[in-house]
N, CA, C and O atoms as CSV, one atom per row, in Angstrom:
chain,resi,resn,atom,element,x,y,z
A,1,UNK,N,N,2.053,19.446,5.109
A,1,UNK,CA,C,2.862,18.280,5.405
A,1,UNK,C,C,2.315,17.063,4.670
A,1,UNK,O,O,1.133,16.771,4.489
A,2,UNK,N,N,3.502,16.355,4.250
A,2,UNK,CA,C,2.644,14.939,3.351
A,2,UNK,C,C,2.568,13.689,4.651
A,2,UNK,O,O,3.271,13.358,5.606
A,3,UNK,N,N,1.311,13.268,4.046
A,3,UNK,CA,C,0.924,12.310,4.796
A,3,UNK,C,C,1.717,11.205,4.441
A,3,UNK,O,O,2.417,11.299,3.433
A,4,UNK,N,N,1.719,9.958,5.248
A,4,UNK,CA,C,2.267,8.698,5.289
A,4,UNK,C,C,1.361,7.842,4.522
A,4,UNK,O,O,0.159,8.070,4.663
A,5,UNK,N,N,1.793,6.705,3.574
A,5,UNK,CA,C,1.109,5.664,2.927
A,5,UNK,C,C,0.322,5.388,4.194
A,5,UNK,O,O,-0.753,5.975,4.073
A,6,UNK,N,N,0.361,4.989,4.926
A,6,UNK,CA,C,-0.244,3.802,6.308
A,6,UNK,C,C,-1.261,5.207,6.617
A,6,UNK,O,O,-2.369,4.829,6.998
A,7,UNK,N,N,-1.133,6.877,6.536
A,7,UNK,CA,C,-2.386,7.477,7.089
A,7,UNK,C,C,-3.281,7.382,5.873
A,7,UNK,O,O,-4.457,7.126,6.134
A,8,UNK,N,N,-2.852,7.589,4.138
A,8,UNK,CA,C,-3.205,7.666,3.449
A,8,UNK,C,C,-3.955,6.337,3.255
A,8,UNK,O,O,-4.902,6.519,2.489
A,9,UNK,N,N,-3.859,4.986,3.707
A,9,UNK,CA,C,-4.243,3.798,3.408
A,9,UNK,C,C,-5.169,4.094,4.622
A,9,UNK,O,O,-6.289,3.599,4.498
A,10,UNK,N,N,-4.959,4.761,5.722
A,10,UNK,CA,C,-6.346,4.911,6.631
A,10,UNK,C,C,-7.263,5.492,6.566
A,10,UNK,O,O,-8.189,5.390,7.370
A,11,UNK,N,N,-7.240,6.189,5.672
A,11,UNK,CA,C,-8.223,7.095,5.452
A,11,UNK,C,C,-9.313,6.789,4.512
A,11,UNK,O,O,-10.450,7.261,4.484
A,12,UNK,N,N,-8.783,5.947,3.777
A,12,UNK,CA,C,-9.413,5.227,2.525
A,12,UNK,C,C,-9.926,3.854,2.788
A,12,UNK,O,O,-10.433,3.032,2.025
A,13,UNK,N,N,-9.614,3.809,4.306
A,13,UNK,CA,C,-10.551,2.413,4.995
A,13,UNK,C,C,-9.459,1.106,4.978
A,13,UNK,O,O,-10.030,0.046,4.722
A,14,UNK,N,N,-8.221,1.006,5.168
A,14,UNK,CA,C,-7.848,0.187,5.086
A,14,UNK,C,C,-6.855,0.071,6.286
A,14,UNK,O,O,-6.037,0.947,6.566
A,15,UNK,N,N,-7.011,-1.090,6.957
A,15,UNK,CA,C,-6.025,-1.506,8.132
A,15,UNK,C,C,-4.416,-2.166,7.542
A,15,UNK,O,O,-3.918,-2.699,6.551
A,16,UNK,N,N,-4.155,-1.814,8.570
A,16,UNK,CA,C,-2.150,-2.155,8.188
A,16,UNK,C,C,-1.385,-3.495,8.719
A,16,UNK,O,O,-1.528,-3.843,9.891
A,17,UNK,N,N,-0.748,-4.071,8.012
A,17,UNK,CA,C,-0.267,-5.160,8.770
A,17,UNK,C,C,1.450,-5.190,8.221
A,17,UNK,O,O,1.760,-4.652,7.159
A,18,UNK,N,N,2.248,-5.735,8.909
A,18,UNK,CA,C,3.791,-6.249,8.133
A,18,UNK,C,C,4.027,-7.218,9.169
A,18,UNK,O,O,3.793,-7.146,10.375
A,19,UNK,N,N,4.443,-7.970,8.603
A,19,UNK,CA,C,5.193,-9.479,8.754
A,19,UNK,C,C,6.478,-9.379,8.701
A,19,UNK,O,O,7.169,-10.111,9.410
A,20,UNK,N,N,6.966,-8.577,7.964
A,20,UNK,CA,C,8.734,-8.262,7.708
A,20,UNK,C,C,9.046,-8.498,6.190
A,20,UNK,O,O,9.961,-7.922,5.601
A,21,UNK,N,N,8.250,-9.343,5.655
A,21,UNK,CA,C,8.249,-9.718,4.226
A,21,UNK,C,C,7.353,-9.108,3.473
A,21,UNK,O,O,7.631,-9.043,2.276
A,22,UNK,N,N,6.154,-8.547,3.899
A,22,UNK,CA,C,4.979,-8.058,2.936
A,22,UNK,C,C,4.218,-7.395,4.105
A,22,UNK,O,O,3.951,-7.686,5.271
A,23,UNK,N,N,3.943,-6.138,3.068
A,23,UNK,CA,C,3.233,-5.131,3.956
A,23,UNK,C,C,1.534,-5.162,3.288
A,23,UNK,O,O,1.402,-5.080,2.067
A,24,UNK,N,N,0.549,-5.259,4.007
A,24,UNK,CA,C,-0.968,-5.460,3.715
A,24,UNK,C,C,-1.818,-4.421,3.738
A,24,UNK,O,O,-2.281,-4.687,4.847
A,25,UNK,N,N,-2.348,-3.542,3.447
A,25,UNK,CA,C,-3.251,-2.978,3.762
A,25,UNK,C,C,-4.650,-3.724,3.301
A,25,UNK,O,O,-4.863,-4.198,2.185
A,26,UNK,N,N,-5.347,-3.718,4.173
A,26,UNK,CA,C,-6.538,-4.950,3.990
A,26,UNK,C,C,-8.142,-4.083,4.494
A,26,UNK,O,O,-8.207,-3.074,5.195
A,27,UNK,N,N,-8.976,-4.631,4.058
A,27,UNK,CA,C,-10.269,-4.017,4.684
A,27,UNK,C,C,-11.232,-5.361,4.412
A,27,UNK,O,O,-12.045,-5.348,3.488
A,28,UNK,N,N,-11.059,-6.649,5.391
A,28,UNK,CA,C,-11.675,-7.616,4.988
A,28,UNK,C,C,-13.102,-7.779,5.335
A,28,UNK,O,O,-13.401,-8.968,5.450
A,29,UNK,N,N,-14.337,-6.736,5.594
A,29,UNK,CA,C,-15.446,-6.412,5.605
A,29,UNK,C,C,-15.749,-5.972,3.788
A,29,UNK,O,O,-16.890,-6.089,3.341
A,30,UNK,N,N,-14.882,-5.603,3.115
A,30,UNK,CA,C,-15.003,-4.909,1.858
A,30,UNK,C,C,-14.237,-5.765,0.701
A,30,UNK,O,O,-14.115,-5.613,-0.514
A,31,UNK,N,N,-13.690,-6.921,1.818
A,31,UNK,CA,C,-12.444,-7.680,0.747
A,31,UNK,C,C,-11.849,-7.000,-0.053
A,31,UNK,O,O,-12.083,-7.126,-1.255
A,32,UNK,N,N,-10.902,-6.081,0.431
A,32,UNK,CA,C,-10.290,-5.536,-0.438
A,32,UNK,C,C,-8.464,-5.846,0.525
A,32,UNK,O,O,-8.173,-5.841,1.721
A,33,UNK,N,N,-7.751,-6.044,-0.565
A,33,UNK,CA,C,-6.390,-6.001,-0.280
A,33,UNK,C,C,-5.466,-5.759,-0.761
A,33,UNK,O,O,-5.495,-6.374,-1.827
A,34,UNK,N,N,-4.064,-4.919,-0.652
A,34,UNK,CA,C,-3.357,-4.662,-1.490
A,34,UNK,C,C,-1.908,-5.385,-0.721
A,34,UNK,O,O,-1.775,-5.452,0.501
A,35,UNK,N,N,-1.272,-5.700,-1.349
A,35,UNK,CA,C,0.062,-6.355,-0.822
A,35,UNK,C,C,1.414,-5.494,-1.399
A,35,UNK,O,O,1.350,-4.615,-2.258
A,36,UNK,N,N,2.430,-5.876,-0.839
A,36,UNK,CA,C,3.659,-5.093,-1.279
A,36,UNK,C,C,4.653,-5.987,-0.740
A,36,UNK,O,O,4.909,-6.261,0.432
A,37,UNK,N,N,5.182,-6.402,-1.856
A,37,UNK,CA,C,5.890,-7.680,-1.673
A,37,UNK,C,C,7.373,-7.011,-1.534
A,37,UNK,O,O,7.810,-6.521,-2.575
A,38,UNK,N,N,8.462,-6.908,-0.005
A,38,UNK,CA,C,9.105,-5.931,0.055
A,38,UNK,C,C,10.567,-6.723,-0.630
A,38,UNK,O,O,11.333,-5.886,-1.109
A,39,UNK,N,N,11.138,-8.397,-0.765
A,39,UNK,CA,C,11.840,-8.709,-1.385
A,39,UNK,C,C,12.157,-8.842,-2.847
A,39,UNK,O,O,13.234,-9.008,-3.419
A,40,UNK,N,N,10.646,-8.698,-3.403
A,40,UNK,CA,C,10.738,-8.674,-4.974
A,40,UNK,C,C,10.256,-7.807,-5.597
A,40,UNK,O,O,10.017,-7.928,-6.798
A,41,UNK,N,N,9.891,-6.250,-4.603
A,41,UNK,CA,C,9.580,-5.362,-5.228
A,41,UNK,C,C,8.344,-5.623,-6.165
A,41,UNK,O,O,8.440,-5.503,-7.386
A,42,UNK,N,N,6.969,-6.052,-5.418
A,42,UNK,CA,C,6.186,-6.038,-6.375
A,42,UNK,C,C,4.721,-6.069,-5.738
A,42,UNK,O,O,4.610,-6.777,-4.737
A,43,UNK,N,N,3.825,-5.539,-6.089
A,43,UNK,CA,C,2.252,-5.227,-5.394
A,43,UNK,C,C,1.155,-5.875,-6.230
A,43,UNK,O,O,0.975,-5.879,-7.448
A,44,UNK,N,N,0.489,-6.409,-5.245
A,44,UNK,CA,C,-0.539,-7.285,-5.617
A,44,UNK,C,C,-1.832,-6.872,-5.094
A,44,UNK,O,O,-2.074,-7.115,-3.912
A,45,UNK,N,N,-2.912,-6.131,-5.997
A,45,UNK,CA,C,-4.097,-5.445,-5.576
A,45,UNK,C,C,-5.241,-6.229,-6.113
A,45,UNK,O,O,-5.044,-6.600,-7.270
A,46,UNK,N,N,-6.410,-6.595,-5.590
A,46,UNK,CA,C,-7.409,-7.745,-5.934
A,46,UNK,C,C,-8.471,-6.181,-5.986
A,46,UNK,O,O,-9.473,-6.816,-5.660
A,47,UNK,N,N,-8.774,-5.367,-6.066
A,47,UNK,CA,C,-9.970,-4.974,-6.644
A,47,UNK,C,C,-9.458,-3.488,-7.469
A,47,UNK,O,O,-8.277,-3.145,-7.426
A,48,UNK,N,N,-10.321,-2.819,-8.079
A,48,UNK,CA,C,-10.402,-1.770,-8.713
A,48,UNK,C,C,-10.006,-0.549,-8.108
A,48,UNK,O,O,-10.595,-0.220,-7.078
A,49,UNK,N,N,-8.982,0.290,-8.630
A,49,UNK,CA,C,-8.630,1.352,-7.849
A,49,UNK,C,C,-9.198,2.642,-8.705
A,49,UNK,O,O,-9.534,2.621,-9.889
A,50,UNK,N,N,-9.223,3.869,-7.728
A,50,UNK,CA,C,-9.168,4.927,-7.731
A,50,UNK,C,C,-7.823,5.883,-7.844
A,50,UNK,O,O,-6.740,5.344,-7.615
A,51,UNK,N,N,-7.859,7.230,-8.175
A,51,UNK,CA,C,-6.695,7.530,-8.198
A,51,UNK,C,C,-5.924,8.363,-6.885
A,51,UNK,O,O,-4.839,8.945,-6.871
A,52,UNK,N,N,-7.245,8.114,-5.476
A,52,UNK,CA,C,-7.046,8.298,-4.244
A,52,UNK,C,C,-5.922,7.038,-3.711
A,52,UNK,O,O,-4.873,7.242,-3.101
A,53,UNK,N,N,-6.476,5.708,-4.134
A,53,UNK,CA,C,-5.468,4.419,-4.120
A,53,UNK,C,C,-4.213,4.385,-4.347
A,53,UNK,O,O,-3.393,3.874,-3.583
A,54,UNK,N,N,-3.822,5.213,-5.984
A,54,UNK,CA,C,-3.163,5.608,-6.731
A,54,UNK,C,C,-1.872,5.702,-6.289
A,54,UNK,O,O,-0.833,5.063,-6.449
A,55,UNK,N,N,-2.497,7.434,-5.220
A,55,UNK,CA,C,-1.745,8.178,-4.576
A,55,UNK,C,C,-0.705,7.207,-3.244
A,55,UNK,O,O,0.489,6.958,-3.080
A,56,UNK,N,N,-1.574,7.004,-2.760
A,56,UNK,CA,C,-1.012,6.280,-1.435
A,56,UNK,C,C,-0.435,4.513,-1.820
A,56,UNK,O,O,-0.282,3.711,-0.899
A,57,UNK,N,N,-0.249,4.240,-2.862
A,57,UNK,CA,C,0.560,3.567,-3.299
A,57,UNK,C,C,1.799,3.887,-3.774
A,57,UNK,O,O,2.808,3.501,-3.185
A,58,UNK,N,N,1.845,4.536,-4.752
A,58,UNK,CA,C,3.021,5.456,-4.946
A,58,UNK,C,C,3.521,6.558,-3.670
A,58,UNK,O,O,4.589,7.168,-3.727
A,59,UNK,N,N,2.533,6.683,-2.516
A,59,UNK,CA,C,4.014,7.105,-1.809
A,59,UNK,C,C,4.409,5.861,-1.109
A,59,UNK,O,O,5.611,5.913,-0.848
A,60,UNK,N,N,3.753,4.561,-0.633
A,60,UNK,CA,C,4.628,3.478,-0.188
A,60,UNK,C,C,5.318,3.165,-0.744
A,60,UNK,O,O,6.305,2.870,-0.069
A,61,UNK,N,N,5.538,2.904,-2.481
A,61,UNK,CA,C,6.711,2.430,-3.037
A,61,UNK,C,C,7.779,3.998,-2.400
A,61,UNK,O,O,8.504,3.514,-1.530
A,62,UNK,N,N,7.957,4.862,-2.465
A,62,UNK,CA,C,8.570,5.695,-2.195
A,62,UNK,C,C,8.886,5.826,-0.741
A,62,UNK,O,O,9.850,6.558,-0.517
A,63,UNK,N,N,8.446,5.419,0.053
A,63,UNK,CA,C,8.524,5.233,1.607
A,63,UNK,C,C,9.746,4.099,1.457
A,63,UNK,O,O,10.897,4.240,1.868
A,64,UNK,N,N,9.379,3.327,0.994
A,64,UNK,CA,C,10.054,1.944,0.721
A,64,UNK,C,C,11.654,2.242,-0.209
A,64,UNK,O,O,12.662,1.566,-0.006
A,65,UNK,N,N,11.610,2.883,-0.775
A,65,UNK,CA,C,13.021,3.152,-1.771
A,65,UNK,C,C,12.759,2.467,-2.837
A,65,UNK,O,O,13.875,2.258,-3.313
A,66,UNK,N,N,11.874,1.910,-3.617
A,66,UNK,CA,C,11.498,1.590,-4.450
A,66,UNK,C,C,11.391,2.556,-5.300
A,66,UNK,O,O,11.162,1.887,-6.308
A,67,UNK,N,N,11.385,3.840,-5.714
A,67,UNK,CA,C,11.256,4.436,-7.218
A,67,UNK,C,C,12.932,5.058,-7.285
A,67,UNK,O,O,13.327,5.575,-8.329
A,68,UNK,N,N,13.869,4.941,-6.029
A,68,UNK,CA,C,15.310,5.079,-6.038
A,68,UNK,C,C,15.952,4.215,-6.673
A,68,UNK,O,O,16.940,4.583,-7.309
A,69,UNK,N,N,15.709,3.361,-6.671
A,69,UNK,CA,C,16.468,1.858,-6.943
A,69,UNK,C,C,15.864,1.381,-8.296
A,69,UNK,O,O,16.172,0.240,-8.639
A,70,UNK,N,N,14.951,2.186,-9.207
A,70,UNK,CA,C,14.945,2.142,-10.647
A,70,UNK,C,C,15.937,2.356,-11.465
A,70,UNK,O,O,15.761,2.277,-12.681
């Protein structure tokens, strides 16, 4: 079974947040944050990824309907 961005972002140490406008996964002991800006279709990551990161980014854009709507 495939996991969910939000288990895949837990696993990799990062807590979840949405506002309705932007979804966060954050780990602010590690300052790390990734954003997903859900009106303009666009993600904003402040540190260096892996291709574990990778993964669970590309399935939130896909959770989201974002690789449909290309």
């Amino acid at each position: 079974m495939n996991k969910s961005a939000k288990e895949m972002f837990e696993k990799l140490g990062l807590n979840y947040s949405n506002n309705g406008y932007q979804i966060c996964y954050y780990n602010d002991f590690e300052d790390k944050y990734i954003w997903f800006f859900t009106e303009t279709q666009t993600i904003e990551i402040d540190f260096d990824i892996n291709v574990d990161y990778l993964q669970a980014i590309n399935q939130q854009c896909k959770e989201l309907g974002w690789f449909n709507e290309l």
